[in-house]
PDB file of N, CA, C and O in Angstrom:
ATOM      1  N   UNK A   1     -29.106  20.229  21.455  1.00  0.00           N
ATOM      2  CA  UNK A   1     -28.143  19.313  22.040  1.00  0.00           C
ATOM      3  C   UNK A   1     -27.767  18.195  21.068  1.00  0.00           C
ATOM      4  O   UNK A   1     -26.690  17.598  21.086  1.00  0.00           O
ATOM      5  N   UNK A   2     -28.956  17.940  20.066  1.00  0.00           N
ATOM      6  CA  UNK A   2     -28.641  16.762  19.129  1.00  0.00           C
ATOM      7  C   UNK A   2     -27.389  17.262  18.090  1.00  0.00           C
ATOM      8  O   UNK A   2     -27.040  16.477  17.208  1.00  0.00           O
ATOM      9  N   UNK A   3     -26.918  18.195  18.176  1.00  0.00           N
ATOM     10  CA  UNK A   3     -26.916  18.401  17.083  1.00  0.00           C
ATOM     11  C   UNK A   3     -25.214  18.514  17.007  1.00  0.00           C
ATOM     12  O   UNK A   3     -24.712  18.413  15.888  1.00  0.00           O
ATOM     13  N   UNK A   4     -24.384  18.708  18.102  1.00  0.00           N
ATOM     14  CA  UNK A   4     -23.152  18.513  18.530  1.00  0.00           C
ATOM     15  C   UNK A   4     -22.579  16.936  18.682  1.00  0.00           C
ATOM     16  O   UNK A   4     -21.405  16.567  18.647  1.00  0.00           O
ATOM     17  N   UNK A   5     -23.551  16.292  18.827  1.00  0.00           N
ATOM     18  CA  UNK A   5     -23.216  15.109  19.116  1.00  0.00           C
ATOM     19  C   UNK A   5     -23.271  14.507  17.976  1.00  0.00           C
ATOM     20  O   UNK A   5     -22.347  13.711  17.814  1.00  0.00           O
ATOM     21  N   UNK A   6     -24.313  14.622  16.775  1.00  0.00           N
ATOM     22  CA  UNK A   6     -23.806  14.331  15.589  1.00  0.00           C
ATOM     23  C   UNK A   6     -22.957  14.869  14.578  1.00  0.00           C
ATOM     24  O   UNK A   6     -22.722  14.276  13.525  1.00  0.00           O
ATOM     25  N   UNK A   7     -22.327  16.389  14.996  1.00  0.00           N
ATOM     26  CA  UNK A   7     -20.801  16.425  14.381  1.00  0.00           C
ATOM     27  C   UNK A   7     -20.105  15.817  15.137  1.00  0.00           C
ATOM     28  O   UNK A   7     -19.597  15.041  14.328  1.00  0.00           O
ATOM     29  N   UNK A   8     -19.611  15.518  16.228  1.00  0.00           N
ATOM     30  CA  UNK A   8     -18.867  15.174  16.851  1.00  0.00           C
ATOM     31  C   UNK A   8     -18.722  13.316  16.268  1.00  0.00           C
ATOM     32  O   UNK A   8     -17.628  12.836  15.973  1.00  0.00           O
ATOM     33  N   UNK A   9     -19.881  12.605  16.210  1.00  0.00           N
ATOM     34  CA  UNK A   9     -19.726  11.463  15.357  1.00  0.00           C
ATOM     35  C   UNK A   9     -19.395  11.399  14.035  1.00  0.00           C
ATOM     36  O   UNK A   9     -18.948  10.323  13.638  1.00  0.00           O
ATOM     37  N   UNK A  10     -19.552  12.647  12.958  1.00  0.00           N
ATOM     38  CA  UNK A  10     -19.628  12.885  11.746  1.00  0.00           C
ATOM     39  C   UNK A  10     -17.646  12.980  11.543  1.00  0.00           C
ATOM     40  O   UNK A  10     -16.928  12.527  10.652  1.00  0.00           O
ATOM     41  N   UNK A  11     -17.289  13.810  12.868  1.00  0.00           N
ATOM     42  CA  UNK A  11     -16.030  13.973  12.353  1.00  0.00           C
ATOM     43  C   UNK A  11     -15.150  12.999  13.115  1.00  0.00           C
ATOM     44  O   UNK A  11     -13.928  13.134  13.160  1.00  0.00           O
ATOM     45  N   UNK A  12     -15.802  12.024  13.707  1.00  0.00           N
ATOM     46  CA  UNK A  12     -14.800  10.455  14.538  1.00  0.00           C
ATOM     47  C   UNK A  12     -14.861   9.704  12.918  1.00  0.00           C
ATOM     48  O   UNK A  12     -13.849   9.419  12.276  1.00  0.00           O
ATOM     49  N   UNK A  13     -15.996   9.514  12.541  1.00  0.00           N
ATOM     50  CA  UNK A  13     -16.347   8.531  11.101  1.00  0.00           C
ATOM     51  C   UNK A  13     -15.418   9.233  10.524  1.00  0.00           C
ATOM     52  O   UNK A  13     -14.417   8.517  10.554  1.00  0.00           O
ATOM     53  N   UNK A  14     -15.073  10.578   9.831  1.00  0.00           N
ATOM     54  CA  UNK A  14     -14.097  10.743   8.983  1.00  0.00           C
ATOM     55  C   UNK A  14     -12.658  10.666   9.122  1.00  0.00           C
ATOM     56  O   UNK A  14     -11.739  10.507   8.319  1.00  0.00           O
ATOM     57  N   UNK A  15     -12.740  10.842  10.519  1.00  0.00           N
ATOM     58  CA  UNK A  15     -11.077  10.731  11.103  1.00  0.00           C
ATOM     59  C   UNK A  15     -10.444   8.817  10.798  1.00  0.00           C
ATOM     60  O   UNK A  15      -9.306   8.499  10.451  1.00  0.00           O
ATOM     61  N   UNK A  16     -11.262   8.160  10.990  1.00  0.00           N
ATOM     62  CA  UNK A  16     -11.169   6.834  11.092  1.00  0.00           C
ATOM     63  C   UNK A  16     -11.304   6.207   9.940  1.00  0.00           C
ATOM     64  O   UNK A  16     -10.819   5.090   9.759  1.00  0.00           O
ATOM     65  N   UNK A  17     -12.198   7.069   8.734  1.00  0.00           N
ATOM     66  CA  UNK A  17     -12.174   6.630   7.134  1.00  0.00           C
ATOM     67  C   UNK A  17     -10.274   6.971   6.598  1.00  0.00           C
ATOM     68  O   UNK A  17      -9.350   6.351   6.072  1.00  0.00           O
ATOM     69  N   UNK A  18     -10.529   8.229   7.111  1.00  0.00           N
ATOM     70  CA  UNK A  18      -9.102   9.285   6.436  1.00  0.00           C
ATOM     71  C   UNK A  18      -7.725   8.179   7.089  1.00  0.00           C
ATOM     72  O   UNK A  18      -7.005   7.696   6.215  1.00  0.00           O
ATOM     73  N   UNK A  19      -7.368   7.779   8.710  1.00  0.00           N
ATOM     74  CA  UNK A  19      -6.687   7.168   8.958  1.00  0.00           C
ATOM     75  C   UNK A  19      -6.544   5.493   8.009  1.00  0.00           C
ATOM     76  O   UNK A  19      -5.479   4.905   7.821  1.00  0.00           O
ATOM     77  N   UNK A  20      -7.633   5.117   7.636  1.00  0.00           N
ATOM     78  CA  UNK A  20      -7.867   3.485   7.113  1.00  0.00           C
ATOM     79  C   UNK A  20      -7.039   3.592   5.432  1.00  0.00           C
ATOM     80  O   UNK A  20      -6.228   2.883   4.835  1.00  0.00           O
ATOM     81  N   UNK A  21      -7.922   5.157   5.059  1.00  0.00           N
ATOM     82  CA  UNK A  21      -7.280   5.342   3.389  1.00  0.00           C
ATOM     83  C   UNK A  21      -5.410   5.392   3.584  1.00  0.00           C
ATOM     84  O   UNK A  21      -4.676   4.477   3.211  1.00  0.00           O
ATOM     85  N   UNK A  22      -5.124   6.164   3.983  1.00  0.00           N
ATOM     86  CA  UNK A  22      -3.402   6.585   4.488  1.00  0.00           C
ATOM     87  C   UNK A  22      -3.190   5.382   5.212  1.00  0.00           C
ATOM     88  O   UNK A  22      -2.452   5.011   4.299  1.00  0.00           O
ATOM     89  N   UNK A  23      -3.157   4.559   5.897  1.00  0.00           N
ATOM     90  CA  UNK A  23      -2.639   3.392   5.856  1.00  0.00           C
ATOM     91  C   UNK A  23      -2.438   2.108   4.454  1.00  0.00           C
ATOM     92  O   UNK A  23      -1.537   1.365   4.065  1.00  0.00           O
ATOM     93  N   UNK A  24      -3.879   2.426   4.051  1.00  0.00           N
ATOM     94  CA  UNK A  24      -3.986   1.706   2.993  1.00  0.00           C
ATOM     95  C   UNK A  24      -3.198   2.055   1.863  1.00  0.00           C
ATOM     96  O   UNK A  24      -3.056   1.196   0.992  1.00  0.00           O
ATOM     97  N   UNK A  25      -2.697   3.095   1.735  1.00  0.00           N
ATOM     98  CA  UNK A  25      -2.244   3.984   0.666  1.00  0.00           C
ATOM     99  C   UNK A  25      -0.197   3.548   1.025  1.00  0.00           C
ATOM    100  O   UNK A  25       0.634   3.199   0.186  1.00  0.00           O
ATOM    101  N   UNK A  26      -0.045   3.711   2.172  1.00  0.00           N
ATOM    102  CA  UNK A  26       1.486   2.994   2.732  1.00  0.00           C
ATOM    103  C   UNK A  26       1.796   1.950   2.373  1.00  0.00           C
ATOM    104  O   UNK A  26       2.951   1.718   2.016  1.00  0.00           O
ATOM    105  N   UNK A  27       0.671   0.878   2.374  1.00  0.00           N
ATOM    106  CA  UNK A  27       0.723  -0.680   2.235  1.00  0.00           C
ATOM    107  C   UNK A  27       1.146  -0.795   1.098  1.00  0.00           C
ATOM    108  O   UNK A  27       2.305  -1.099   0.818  1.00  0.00           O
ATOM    109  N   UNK A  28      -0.215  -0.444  -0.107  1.00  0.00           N
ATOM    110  CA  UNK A  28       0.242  -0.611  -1.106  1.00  0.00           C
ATOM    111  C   UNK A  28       1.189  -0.085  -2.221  1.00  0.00           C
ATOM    112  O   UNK A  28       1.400  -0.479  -3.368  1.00  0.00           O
ATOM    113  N   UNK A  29       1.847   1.280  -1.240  1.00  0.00           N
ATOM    114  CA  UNK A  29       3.239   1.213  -2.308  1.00  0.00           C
ATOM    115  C   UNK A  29       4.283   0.532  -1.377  1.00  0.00           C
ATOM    116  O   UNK A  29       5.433   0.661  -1.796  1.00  0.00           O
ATOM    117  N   UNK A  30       4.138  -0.282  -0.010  1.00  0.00           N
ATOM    118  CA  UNK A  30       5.152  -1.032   0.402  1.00  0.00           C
ATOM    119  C   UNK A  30       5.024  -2.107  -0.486  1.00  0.00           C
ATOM    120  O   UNK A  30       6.069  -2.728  -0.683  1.00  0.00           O
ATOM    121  N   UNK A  31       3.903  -2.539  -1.143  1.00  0.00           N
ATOM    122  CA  UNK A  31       3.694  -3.487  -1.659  1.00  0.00           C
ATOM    123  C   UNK A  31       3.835  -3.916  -3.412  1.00  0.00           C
ATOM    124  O   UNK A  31       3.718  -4.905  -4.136  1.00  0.00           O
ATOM    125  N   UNK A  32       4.137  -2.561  -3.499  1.00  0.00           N
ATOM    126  CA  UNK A  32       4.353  -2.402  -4.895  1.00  0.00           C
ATOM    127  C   UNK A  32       6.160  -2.637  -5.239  1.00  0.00           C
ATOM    128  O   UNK A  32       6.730  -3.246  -6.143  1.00  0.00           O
ATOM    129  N   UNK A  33       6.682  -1.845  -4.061  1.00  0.00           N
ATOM    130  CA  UNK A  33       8.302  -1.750  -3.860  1.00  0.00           C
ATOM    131  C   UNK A  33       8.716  -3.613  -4.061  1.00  0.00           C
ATOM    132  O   UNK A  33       9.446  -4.110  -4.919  1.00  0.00           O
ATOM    133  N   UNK A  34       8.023  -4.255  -3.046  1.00  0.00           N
ATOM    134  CA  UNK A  34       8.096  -5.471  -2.909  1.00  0.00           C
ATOM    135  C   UNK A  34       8.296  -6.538  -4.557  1.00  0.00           C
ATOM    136  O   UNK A  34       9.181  -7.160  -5.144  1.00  0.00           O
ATOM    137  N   UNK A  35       7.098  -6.261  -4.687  1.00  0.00           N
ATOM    138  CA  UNK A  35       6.714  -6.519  -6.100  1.00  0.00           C
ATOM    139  C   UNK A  35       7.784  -6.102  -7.189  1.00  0.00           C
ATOM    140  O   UNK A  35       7.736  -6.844  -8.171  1.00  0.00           O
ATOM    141  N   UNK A  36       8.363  -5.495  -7.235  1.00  0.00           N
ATOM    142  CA  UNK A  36       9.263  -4.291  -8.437  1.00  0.00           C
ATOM    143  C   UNK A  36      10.382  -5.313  -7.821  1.00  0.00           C
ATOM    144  O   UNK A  36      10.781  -6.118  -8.662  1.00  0.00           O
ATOM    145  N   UNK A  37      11.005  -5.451  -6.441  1.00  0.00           N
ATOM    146  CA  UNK A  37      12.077  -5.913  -6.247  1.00  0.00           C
ATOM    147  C   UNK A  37      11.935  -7.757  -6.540  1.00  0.00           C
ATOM    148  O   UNK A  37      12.903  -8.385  -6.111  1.00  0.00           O
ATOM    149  N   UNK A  38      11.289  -8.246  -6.933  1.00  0.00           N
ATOM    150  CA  UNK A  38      10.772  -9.696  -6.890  1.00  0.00           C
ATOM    151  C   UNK A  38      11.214  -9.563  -8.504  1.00  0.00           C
ATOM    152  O   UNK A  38      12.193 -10.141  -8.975  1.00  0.00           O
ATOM    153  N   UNK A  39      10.286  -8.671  -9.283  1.00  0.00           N
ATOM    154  CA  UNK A  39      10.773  -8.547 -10.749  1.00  0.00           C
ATOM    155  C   UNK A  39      12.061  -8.326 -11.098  1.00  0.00           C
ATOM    156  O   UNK A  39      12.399  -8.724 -12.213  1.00  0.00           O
ATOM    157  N   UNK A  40      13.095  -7.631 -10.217  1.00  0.00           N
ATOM    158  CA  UNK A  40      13.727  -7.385 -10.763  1.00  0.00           C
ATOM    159  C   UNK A  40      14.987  -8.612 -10.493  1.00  0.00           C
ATOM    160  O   UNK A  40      16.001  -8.556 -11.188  1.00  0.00           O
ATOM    161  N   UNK A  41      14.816  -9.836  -9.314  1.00  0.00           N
ATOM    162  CA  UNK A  41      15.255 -10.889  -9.470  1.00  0.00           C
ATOM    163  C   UNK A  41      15.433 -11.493 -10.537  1.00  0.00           C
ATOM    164  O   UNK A  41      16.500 -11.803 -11.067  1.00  0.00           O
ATOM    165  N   UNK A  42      13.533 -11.819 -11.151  1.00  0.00           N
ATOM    166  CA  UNK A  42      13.390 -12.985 -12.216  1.00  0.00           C
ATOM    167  C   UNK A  42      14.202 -12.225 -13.269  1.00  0.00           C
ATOM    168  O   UNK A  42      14.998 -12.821 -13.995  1.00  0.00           O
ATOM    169  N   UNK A  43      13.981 -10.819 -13.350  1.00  0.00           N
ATOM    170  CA  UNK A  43      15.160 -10.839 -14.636  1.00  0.00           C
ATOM    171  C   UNK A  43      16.074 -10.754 -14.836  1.00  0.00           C
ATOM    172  O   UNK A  43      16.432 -10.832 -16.011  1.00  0.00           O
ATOM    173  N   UNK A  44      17.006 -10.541 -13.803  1.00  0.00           N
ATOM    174  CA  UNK A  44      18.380 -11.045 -13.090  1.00  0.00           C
ATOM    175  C   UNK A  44      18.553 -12.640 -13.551  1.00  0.00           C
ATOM    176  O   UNK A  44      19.480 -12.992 -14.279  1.00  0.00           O
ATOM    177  N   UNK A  45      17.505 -13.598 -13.016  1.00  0.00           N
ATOM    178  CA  UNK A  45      18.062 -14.288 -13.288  1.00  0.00           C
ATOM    179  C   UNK A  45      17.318 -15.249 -15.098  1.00  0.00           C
ATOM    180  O   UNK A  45      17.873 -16.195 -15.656  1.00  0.00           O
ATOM    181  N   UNK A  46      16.329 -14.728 -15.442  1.00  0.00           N
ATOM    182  CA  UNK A  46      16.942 -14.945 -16.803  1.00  0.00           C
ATOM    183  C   UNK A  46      17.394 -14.102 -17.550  1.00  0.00           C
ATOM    184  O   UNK A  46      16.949 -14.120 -18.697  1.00  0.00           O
ATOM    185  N   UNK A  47      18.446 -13.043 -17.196  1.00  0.00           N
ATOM    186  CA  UNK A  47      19.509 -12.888 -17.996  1.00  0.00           C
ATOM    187  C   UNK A  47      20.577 -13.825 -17.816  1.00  0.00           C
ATOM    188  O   UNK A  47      21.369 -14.208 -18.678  1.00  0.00           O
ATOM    189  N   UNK A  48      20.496 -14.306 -16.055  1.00  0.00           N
ATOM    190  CA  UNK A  48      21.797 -15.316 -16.222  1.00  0.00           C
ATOM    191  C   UNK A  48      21.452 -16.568 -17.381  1.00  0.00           C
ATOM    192  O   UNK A  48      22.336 -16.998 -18.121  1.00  0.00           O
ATOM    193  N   UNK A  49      20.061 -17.067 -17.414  1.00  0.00           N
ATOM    194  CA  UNK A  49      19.616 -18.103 -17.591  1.00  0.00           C
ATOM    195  C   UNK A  49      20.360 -17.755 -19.252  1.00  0.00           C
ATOM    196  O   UNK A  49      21.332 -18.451 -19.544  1.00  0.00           O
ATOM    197  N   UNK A  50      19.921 -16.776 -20.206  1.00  0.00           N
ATOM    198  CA  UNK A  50      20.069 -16.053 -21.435  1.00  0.00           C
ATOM    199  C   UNK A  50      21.769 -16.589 -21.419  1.00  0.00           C
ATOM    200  O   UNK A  50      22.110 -17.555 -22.102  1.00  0.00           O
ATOM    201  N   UNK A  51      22.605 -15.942 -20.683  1.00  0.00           N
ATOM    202  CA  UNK A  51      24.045 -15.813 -21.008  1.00  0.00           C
ATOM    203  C   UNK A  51      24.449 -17.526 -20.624  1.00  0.00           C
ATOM    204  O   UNK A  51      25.632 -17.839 -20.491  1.00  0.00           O
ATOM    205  N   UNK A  52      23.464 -18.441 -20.486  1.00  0.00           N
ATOM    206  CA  UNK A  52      23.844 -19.938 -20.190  1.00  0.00           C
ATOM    207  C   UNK A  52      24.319 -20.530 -18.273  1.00  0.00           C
ATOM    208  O   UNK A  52      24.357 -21.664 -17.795  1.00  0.00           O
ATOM    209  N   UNK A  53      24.568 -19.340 -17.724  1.00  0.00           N
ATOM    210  CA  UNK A  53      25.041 -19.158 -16.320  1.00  0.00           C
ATOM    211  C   UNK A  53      24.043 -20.324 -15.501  1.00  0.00           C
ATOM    212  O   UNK A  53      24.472 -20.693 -14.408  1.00  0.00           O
ATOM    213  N   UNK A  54      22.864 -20.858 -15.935  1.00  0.00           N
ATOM    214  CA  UNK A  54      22.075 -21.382 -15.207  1.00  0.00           C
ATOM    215  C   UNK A  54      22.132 -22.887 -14.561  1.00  0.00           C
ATOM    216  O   UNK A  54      21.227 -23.276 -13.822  1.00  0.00           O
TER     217      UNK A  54
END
């Protein structure tokens, strides 16, 4: 009888590791996108800064 009940916990723990990684894994390329679009301001604007526009 023990012995169902600890797969049955073995595969809740992995379901709940596997869900935490794949979230985590969403974040940080939402967070990377974020990041890339922030960079690509500052050099927007020192190119304006470059061409005197500032």
């Amino acid at each position: 009888m023990k012995r169902p009940i600890q797969r049955l916990v073995a595969l809740m723990l992995l379901t709940a590791f596997s869900s935490v990684t794949l979230t985590a894994c969403n974040t940080m390329a939402g967070a990377g996108k974020d990041v890339q679009k922030a960079g690509e301001k500052v050099e927007q604007k020192a190119e304006d800064c470059k061409d005197a526009k500032c």
